[in-house]
C-alpha positions in Angstrom: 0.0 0.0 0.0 1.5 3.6 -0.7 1.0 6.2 2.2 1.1 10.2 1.8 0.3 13.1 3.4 -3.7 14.2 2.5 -2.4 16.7 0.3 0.1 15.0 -2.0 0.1 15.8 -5.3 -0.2 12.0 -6.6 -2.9 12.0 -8.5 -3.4 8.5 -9.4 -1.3 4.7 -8.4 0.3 4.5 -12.1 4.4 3.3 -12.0 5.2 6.1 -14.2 2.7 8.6 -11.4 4.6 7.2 -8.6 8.0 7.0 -9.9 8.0 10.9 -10.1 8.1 11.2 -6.2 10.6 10.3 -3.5 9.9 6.8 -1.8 10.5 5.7 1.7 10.2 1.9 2.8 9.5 0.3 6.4 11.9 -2.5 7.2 11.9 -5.5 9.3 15.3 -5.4 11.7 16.9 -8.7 10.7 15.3 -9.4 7.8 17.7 -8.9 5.0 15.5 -9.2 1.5 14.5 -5.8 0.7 11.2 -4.8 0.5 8.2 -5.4 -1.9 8.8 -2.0 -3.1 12.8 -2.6 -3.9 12.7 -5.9 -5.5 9.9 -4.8 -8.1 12.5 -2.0 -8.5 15.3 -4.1 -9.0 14.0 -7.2 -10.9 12.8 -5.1 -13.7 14.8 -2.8 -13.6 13.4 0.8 -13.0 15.4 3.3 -12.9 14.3 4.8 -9.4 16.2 4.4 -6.1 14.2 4.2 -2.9 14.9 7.1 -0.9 15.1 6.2 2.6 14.6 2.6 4.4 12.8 3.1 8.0 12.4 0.6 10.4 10.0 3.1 12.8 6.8 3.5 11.3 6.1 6.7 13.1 9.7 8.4 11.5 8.3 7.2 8.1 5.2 9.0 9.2 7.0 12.2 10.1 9.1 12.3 6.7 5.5 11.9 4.8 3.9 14.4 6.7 6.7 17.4 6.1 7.6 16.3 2.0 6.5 14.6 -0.6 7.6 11.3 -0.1 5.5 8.5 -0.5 5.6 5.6 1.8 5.4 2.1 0.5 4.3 -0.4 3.8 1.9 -3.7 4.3 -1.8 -3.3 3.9 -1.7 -4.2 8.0 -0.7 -0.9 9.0 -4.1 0.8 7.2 -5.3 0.5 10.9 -2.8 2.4 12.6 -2.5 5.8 10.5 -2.7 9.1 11.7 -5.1 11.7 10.7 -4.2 13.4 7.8 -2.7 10.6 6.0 -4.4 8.9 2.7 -3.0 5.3 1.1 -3.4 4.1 -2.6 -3.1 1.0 -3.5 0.8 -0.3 -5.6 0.9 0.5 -8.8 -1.0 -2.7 -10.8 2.5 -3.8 -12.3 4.1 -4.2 -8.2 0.3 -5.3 -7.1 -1.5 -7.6 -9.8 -4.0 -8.2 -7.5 -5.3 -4.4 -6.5 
């Protein structure tokens, strides 16, 4: 799921939409495979970087809130945002089944 601030600018959940914005991850300590996010990136190849790798959600939730990054974390966490975020789903070509 993507996370950003209520007033983002993304219009809509397309790659090339997405791509044109800053992207932080959430993290698992010890758990060395990248994210959903980064290994879409990397096994086809994008050219995009993710920006910064979090492993506290609520630092992730502070960078969102003051920029235009766009957070890339697990449906589960839906539950637990703060008011004034909003969450699209991945793009279809990460997500085939949004």
């Amino acid at each position: 799921m993507l996370v950003m601030r209520q007033e983002h600018p993304l219009k809509d959940n397309t790659l090339d939409e997405v791509s044109r914005f800053p992207i932080c991850v959430t993290i698992i300590p010890g758990f060395s495979q990248g994210s959903r996010m980064e290994m879409f990136i990397s096994r086809y190849k994008i050219d995009k970087a993710v920006s910064a790798r979090l492993s506290n959600m609520r630092v992730m939730f502070e960078l969102i809130q003051q920029s235009d990054f766009i957070g890339s974390t697990s449906r589960l966490h839906k539950n637990v945002l703060p008011q004034g975020f909003r969450t699209m789903s991945m793009p279809n070509e990460i997500d085939p089944e949004s």
